[in-house]
N, C-alpha and C positions, 0 to 999 in steps of 0.2 A: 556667744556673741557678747563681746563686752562694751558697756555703756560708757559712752567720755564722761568725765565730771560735770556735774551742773555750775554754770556759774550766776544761777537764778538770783543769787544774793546781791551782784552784782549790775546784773544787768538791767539797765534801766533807770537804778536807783539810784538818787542825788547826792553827792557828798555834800554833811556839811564841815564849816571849817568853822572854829571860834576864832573871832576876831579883834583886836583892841586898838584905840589910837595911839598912836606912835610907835607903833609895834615894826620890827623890821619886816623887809619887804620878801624873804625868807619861807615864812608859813603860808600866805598867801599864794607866792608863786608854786612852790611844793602840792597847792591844793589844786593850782589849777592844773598843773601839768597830769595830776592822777586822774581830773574832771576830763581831761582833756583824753586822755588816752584811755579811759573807760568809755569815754564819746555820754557822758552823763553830764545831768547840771550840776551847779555847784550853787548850795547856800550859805552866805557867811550870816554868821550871827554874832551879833553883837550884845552881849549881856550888860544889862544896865545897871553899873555898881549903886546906883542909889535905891534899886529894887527892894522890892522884898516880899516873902513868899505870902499870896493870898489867895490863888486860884484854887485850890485842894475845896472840895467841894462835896457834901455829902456822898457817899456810894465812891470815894475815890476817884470822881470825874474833874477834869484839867478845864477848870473855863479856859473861855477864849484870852483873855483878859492876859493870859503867862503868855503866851505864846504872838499877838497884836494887841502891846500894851496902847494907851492914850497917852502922847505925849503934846506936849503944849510949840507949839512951834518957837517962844523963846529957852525954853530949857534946856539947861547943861549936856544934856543927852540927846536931844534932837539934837545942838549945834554939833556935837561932839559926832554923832552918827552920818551928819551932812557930809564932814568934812571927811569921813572917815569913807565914805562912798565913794567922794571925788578921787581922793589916791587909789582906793581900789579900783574904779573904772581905769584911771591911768594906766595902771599895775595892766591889767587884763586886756589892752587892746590889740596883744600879739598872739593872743590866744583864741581860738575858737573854741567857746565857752556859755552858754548859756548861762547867767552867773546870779542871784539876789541878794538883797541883803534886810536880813531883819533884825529886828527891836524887838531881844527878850528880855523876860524878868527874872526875877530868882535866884535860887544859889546857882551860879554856876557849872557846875556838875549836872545839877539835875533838870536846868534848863535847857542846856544842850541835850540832855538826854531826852526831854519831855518832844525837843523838836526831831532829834532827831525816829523818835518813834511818830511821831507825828507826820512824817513827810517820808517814811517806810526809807533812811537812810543806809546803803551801805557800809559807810567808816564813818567818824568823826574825825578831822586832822585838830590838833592843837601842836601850840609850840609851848618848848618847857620852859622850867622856871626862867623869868629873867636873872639876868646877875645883880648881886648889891642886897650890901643889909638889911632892907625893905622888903625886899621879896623872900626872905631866909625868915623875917619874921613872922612876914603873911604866911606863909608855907610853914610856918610852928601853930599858927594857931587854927588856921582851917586848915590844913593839909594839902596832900600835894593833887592838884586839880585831874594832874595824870593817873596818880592812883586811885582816886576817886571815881574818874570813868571807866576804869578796866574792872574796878570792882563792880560795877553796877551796869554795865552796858551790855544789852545782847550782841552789838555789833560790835566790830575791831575798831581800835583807837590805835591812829598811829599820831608819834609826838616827833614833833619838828628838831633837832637842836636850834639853840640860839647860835650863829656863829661867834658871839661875844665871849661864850664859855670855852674855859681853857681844858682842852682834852688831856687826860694826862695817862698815858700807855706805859704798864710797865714790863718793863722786859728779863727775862729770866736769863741772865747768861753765864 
């Protein structure tokens, strides 16, 4: 008698998606549709670029502090996250979705990591680099966010394309 595969990994457990302002509407929808057809919630997080790492805590424990930082309700990052709620609520009303949205700190990489071990996550979706010499620079000096999660994550990272990047296929003939 042979057993079907488990999809325990699966089942049940929240995607999260990292999220940014003004970001196309692209990665978001991509997350929910997988949120959606897993029948799981979906948390987007929003990592606060003026963060910076402080929670790392004797015995390698995560204060609360990384994961619901304090933010001042005039700050660049509350307004920026407000607004960033309002188009994803937008985004998500054709979707049946259980969906949140949090305010983390840290690098990047390892905040999403920190949540998503924290909320027993399935995937992490992200979308890849934007295009423009700003983002070729960030992406020289801290690296590429995408490789950064697959190297360090027990769960599957899947990456979005931007549709702004130009594909380029080459053909053998």
């Amino acid at each position: 008698m042979s057993e079907q595969p488990s999809r325990a990994g699966f089942s049940g457990s929240p995607v999260v998606v990292g999220v940014i302002p003004d970001q196309g509407p692209v990665v978001w929808e991509r997350a929910l549709e997988l949120a959606q057809s897993w029948s799981v919630p979906l948390i987007a997080a929003f990592v606060d670029p003026a963060s910076y790492l402080i929670e790392w805590a004797p015995g390698n424990k995560v204060l609360p502090i990384s994961l619901e930082p304090v933010l001042e309700p005039d700050d660049e990052t509350s307004i920026a996250a407000g607004e960033l709620k309002q188009s994803l609520a937008a985004a998500a009303a054709g979707y049946e979705v259980d969906w949140s949205l949090r305010i983390i700190g840290g690098d990047p990489a390892l905040a999403l990591g920190r949540l998503a071990e924290a909320v027993g996550a399935s995937t992490i979706v992200i979308g890849t680099r934007r295009p423009g010499f700003m983002a070729k620079v960030d992406e020289l000096v801290s690296g590429s966010l995408m490789h950064r999660l697959l190297t360090t994550q027990a769960v599957p990272v899947f990456g979005i394309p931007s549709p702004d990047v130009q594909h380029h296929f080459h053909s053998h003939g």
